[in-house]
MARPASE-111673 format. One line per 10 residues: number of its first residue (from 1); their letters; for each residue x, z, y of C-alpha. Coordinates in pm, 1 decimal. Layout:
# MARPASE-111673
NUM> a> X/Z/Y ~ ... $
***
This chain:
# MARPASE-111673
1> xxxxxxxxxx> -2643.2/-9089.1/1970.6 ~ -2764.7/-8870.5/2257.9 ~ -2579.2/-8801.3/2574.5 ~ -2523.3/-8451.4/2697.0 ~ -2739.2/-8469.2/2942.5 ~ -2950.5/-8739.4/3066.3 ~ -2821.2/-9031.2/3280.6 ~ -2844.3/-9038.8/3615.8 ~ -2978.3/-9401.1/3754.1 ~ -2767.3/-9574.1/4065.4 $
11> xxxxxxxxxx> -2699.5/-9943.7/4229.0 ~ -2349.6/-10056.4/4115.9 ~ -2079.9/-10202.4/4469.7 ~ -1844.1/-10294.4/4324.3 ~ -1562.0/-10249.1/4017.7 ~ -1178.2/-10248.1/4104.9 ~ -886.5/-10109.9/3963.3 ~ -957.2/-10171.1/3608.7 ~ -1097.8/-9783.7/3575.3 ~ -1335.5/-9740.0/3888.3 $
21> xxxxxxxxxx> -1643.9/-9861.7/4053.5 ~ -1838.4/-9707.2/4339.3 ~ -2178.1/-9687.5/4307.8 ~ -2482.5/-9593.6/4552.8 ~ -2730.5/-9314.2/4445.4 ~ -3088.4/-9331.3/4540.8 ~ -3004.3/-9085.4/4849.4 ~ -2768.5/-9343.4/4939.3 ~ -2443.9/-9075.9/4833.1 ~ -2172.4/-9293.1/4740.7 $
31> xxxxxxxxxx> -1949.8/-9193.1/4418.6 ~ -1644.6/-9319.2/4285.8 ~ -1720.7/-9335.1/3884.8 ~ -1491.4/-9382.5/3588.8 ~ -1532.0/-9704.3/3385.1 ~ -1492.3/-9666.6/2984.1 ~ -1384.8/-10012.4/2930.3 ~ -1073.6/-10227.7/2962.4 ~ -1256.5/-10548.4/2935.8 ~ -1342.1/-10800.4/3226.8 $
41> xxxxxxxxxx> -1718.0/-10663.0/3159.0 ~ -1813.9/-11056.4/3222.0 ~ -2145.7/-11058.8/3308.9 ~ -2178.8/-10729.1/3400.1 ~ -2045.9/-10685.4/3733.1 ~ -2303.7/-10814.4/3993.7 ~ -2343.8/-10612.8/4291.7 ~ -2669.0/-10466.9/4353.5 ~ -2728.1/-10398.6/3967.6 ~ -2896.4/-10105.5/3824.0 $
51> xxxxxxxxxx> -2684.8/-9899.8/3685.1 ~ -2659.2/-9520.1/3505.7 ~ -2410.6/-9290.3/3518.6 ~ -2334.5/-8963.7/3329.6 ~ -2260.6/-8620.2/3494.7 ~ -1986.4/-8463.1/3312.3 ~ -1984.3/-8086.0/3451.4 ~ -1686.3/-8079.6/3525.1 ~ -1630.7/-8003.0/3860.5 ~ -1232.8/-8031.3/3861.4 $
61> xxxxxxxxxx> -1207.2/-8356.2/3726.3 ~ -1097.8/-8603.1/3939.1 ~ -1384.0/-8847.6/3877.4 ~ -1671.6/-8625.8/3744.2 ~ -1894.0/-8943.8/3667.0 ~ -1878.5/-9210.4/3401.3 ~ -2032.8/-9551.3/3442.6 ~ -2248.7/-9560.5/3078.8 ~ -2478.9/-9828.4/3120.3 ~ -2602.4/-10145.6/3348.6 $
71> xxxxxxxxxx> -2918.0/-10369.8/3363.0 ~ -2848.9/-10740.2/3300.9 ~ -3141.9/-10969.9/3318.9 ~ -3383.5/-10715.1/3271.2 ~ -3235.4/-10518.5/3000.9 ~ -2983.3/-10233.7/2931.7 ~ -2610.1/-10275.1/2873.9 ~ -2405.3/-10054.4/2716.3 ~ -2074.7/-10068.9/2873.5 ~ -1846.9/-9740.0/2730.6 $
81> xxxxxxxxxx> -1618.2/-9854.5/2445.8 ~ -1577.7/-9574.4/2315.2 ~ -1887.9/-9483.5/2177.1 ~ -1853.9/-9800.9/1943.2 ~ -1702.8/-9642.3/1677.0 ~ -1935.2/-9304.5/1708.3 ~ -2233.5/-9501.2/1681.5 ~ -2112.4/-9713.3/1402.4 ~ -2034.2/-9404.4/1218.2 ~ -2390.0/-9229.0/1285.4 $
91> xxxxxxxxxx> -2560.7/-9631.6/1156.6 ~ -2347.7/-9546.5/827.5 ~ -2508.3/-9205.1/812.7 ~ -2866.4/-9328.7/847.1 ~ -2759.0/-9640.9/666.1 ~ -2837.9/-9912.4/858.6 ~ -2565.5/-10103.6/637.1 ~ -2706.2/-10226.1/286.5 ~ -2375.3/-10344.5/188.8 ~ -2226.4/-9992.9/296.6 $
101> xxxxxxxxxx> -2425.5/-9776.6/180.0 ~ -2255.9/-9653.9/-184.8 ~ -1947.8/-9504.7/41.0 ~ -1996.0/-9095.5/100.5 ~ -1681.8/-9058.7/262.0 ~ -1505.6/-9164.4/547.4 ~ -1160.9/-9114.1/764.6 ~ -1171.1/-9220.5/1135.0 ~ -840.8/-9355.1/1270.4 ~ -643.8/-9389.6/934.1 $
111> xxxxxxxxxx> -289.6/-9566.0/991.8 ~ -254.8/-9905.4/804.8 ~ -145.6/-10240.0/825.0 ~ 185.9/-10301.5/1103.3 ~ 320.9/-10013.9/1290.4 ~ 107.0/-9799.4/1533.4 ~ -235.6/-9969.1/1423.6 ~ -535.8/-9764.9/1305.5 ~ -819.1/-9891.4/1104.3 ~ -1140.9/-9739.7/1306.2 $
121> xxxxxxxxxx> -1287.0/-9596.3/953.6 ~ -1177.9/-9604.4/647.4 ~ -1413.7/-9572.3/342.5 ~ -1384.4/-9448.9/11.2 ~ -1643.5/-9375.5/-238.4 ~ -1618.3/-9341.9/-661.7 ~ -1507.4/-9658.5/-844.0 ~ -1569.7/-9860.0/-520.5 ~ -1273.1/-10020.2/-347.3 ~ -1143.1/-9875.8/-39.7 $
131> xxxxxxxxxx> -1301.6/-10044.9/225.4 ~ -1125.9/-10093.5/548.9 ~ -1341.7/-10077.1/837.4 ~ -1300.0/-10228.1/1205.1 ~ -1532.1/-10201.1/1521.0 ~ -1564.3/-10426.5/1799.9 ~ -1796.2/-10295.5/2124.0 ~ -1971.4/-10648.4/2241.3 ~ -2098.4/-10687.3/2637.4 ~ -2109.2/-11029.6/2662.7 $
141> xxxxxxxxxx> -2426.3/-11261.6/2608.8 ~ -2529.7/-11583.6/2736.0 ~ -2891.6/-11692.0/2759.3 ~ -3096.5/-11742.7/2435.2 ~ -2975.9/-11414.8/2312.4 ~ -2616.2/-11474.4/2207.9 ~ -2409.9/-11186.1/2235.2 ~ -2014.8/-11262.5/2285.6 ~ -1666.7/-11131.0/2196.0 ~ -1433.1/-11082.4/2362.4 $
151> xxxxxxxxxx> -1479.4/-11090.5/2709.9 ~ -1114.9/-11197.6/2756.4 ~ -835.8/-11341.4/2568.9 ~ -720.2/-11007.4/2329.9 ~ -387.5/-11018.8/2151.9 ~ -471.0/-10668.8/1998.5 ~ -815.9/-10821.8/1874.3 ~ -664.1/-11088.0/1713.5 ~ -374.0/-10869.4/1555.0 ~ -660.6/-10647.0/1393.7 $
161> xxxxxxxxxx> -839.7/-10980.5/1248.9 ~ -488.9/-11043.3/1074.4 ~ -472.3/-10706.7/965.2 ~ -811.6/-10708.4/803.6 ~ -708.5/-11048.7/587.4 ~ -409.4/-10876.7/506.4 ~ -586.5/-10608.4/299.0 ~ -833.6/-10854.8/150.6 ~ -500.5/-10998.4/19.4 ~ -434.4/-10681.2/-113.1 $
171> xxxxxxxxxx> -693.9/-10659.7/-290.2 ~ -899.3/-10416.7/-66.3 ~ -1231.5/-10448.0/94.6 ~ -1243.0/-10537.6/481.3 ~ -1535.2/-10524.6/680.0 ~ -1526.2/-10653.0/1080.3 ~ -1933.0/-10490.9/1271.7 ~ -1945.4/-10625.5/1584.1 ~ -2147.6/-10329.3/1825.0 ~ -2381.6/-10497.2/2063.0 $
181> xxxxxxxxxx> -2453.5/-10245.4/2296.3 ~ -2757.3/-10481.1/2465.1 ~ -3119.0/-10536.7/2379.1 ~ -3167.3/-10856.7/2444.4 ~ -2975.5/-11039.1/2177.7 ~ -3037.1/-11183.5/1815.1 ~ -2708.5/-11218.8/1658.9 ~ -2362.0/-11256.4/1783.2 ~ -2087.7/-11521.5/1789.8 ~ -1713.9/-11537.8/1894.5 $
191> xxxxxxxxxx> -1625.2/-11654.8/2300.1 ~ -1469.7/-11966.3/2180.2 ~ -1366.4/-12075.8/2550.2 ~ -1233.4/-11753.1/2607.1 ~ -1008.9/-11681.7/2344.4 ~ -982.3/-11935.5/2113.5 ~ -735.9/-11803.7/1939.8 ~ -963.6/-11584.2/1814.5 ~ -1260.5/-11778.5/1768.7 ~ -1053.1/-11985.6/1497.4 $
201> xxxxxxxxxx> -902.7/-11630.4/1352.3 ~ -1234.8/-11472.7/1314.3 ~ -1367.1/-11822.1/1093.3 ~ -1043.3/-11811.8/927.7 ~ -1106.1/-11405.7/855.9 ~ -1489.5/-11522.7/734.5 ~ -1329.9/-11733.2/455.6 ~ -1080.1/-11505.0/340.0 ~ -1302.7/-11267.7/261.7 ~ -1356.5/-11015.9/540.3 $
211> xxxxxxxxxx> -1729.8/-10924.7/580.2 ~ -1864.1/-10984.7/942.4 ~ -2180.6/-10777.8/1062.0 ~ -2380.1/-10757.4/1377.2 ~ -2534.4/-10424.5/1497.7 ~ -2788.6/-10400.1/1774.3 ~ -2850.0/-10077.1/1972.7 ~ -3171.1/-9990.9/2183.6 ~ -3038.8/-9754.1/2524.6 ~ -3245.6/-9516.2/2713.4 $
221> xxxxxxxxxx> -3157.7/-9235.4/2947.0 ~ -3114.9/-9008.0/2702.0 ~ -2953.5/-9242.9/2396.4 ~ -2762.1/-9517.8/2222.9 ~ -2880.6/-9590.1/1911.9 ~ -2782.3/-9870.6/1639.9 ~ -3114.6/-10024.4/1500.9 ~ -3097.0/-10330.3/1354.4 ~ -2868.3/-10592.6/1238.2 ~ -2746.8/-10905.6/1337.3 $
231> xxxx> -2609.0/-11244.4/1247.6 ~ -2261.4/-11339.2/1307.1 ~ -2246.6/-11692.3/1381.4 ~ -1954.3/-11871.1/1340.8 $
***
């Protein structure tokens, strides 16, 4: 997935509020960015960090810059949430999936399951099951290439792991890709001291059925791309 326009590179000060961090620019301008992601970004956060942001145009907008990406140990770090699902949908287009691959069409944010949840796509292709299909954007790693989800305890995370055995029940298809937005990991595996709540819910979802992938993206100035996939250890 390409961005608009190429990033612009700065040193990350500091994150607060949840939705803003100030960053330096190499002309030592200060700007107040907006941050795409509700998560504690563990691991991501560390004052003095590279860091790229991307220019939106828009003159009028109260925070004209996004925070997009950071370097952690050496490599890049995708950090905007909401380019999971995009990217997911473009890996289905070039079909990085084997296993998804017989599915030509596709609904983004279908209804299902309890009240006000979404699947993030929903598949459908002929004679196949429906195939219910839910993203998760992964920042977290530890060392030896481990990526990690979540970053913090998430209630709605674990609701969505409950709604995904629920359609297996049903007799549907469910299918859980973690997107690792880093370069430097090899598969991924659930933050078992973070939320282990979920930790046990995502084993318990392996066993009943619901398919667990890994995707991992390479991140330039220009793109985010999905390339490869990855083991989900549980």
């Amino acid at each position: 997935m390409n961005y608009p326009s190429p990033l612009i590179e700065a040193v990350l000060l500091r994150r607060y509020k949840r939705f803003l961090a100030d960053v330096r620019l190499p002309d030592q301008t200060e700007l107040t960015v907006h941050v795409p992601n509700t998560g504690s970004l563990l691991g991501c956060l560390e004052p003095g960090s590279p860091v790229w942001i991307r220019d939106s145009g828009h003159t009028g907008r109260r925070y004209r810059y996004t925070w997009e990406q950071v370097q952690v140990r050496g490599a890049r770090v995708g950090i905007n949430t909401h380019m999971a699902n995009a990217l997911v949908g473009e890996a289905l287009d070039l079909g990085l999936f084997p296993t998804l691959r017989d599915y030509p069409q596709r609904r983004a944010e279908m209804a299902y399951g309890s009240e006000g949840s979404r699947v993030d796509w929903y598949l459908t292709g002929t004679a196949l099951q429906p195939c219910f299909l839910e993203v998760k954007n992964v920042t977290a790693a530890v060392q030896g290439g481990i990526a990690l989800f979540p970053d913090a305890v998430s209630l709605r995370a674990q609701k969505h792991l409950r709604e995904l055995m629920a359609q297996v029940a049903a007799g549907y298809r469910s299918v859980l890709i973690f997107c690792v937005q880093r370069e430097d990991v090899t598969s991924v595996a659930p933050a078992e001291e973070i939320d282990p709540v979920y930790a046990a819910l995502l084993r318990q979802a392996g066993k009943a059925g619901v398919e667990l992938i890994g995707a991992g993206a390479v991140l330039s100035n220009v793109a985010v791309t999905l390339t490869r996939q990855l083991p989900v250890s549980l």
